[in-house]
Kinemage of the C-alpha trace (Angstrom):
@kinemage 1
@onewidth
@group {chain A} dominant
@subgroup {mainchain}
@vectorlist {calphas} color= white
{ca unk a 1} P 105.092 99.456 105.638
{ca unk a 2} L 101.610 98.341 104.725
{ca unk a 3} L 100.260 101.823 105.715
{ca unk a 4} L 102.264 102.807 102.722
{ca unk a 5} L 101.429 100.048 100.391
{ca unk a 6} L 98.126 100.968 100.492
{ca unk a 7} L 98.482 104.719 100.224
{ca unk a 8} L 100.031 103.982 96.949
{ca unk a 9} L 97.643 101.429 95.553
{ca unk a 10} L 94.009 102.709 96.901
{ca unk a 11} L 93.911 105.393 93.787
{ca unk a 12} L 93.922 102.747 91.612
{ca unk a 13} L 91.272 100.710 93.186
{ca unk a 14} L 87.586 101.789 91.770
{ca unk a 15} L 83.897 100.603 93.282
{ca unk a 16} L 81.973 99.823 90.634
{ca unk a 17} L 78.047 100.374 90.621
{ca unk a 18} L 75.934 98.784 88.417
{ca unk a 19} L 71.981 98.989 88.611
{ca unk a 20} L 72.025 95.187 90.265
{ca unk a 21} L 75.392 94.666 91.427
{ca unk a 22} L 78.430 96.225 93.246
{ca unk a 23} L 82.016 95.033 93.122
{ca unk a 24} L 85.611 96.609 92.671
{ca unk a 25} L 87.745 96.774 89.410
{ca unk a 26} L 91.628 97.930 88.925
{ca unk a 27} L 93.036 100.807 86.936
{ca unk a 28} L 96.098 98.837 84.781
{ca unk a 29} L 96.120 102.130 82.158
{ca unk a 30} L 94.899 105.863 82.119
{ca unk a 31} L 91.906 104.587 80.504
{ca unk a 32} L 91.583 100.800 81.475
{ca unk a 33} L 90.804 98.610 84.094
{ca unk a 34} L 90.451 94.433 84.776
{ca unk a 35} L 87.228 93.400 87.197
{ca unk a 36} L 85.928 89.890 87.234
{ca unk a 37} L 83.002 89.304 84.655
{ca unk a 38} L 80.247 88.565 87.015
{ca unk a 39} L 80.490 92.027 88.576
{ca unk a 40} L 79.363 94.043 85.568
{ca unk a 41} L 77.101 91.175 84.055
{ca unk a 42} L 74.162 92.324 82.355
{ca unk a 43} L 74.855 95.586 81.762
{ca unk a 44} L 76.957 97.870 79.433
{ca unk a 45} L 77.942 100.588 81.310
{ca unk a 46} L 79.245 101.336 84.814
{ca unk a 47} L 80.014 103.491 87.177
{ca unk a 48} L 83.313 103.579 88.884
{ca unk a 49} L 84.050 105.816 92.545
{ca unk a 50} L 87.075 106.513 94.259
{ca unk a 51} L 87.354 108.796 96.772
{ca unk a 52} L 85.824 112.043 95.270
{ca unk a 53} L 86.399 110.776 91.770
{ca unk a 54} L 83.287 109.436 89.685
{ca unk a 55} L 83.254 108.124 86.128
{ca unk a 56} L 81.563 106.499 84.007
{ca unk a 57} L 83.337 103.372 82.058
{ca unk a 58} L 81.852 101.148 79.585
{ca unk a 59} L 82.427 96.783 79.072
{ca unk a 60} L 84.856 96.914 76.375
{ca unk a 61} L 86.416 93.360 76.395
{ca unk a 62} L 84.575 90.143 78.070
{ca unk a 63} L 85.420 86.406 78.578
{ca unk a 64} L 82.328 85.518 80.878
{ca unk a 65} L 83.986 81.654 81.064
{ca unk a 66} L 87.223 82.912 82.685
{ca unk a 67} L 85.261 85.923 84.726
{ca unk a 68} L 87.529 88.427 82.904
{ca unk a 69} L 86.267 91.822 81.345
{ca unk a 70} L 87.674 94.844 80.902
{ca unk a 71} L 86.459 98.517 81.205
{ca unk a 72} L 87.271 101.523 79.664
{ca unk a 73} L 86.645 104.983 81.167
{ca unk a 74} L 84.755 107.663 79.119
{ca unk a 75} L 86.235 110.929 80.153
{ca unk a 76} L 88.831 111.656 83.158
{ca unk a 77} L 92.233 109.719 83.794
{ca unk a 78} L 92.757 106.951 85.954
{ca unk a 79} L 95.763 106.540 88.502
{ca unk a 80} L 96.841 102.983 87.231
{ca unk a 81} L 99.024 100.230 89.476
{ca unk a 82} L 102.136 100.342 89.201
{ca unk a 83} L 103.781 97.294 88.295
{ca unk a 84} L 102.323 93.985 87.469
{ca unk a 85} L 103.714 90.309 88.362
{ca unk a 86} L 103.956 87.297 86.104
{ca unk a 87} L 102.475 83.925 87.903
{ca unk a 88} L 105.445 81.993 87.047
{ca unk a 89} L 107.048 84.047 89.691
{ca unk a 90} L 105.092 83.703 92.564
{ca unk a 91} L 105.359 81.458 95.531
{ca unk a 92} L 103.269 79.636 98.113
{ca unk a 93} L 103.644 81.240 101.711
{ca unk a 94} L 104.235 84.724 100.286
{ca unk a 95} L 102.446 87.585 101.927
{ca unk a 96} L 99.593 89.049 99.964
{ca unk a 97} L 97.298 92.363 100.588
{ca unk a 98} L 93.520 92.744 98.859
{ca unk a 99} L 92.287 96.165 97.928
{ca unk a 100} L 88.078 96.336 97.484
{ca unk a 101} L 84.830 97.143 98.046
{ca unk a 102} L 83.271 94.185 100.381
{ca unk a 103} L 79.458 94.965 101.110
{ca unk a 104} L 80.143 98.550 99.706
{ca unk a 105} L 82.552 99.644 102.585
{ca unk a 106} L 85.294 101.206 99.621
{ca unk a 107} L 88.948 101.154 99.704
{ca unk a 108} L 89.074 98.289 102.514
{ca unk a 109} L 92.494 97.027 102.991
{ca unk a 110} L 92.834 92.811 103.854
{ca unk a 111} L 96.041 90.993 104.346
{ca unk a 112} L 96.739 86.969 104.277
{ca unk a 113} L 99.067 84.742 102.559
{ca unk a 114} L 98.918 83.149 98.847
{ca unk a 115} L 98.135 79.967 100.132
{ca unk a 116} L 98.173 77.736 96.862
{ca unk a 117} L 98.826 78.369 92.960
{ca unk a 118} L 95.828 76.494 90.592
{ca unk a 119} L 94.822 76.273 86.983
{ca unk a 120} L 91.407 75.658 86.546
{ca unk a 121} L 89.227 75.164 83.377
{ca unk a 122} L 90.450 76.900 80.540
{ca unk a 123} L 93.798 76.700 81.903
{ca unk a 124} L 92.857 79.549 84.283
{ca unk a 125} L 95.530 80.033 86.581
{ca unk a 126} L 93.886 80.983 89.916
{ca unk a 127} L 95.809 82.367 92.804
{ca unk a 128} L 94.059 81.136 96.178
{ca unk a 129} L 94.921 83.375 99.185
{ca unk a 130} L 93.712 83.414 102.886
{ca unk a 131} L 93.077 87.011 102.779
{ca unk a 132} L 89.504 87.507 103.592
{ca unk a 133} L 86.876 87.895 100.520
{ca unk a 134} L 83.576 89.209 100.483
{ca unk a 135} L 80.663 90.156 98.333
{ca unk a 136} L 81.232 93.348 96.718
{ca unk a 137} L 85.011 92.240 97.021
{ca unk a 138} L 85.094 90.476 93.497
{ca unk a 139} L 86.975 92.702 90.860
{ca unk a 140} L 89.381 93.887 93.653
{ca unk a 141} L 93.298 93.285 93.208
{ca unk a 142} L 95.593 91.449 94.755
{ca unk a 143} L 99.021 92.709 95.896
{ca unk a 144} L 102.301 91.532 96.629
{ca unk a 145} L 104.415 93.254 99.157
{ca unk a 146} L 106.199 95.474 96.880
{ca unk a 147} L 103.132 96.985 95.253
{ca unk a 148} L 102.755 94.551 91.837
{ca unk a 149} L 99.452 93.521 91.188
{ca unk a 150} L 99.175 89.859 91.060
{ca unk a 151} L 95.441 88.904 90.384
{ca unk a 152} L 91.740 90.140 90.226
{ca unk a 153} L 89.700 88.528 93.444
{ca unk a 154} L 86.746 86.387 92.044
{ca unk a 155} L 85.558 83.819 94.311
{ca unk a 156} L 85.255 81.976 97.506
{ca unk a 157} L 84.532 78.241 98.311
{ca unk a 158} L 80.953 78.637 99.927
{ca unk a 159} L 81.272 76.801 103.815
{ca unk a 160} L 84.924 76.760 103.830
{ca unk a 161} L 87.726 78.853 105.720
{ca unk a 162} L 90.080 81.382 104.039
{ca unk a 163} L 89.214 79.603 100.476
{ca unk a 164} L 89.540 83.004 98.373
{ca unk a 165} L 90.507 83.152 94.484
{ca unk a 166} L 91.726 85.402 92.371
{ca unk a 167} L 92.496 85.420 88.532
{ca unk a 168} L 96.477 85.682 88.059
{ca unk a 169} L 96.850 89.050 86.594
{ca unk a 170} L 98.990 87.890 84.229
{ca unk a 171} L 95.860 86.092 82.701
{ca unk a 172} L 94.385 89.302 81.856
{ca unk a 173} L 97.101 89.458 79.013
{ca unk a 174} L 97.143 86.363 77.671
């Protein structure tokens, strides 16, 4: 059930704060997570709630081009997602479910379909899904139905319907 799904995935789902921006970012280790670049632009260090749970996490990795970066958490443990998806394997007209923080409200569950597989510049594969995105969102993950995070929400198409990206997940390793 999707009341399950998300039970399981919201601990590893973080808002991050920064002194000008707010976004989300995913727990993939005990001490990592993946957010999209332009969330933590600008600034070294972060700060990451969930829940009760605040920490502190600095910019450790960052390819600004691709809007990938990577944080790492000074002190505490983070509860990271289970399982992660390859993009080879995924499909047009599967179900997909967003975890993140749009206009601060944390932890808010969306639900559409992965509407279209892309590469972009840089040979950025880009997942575009119909679940809705909104400010705050970027950094968030995307989910299959069986829990595997399959990519980091970025962007929408400004004056458009249901035209939300996200980074394959995958990408994050390559």
């Amino acid at each position: 059930a999707t009341s399950e799904l998300f039970k399981r995935l919201s601990p590893s789902i973080y808002t991050v704060s920064t002194s000008r921006s707010q976004g989300s970012a995913v727990a993939i280790s005990l001490k990592e997570l993946v957010t999209a670049c332009h969330v933590v632009a600008h600034t070294r260090t972060v700060t990451l709630v969930n829940g009760a749970t605040t920490l502190s996490a600095d910019v450790v990795g960052a390819d600004p081009a691709t809007d990938r970066c990577f944080l790492r958490v000074q002190d505490g443990e983070l509860k990271p997602v289970p399982g992660l998806r390859d993009y080879s394997t995924l499909s047009v007209g599967e179900p997909v479910f967003t975890i993140g923080s749009p206009r601060g409200l944390a932890n808010t569950l969306g639900a559409g379909l992965l509407s279209g597989l892309r590469v972009g510049e840089n040979n950025t594969e880009y997942i575009q899904i119909t679940a809705p995105l909104s400010p705050g969102s970027s950094g968030g993950g995307v989910f299959d139905d069986r829990g595997n995070l399959i990519g980091v929400t970025s962007f929408t198409v400004p004056d458009s319907q249901s035209l939300n990206f996200a980074i394959s997940a995958s990408q994050f390793w390559r």
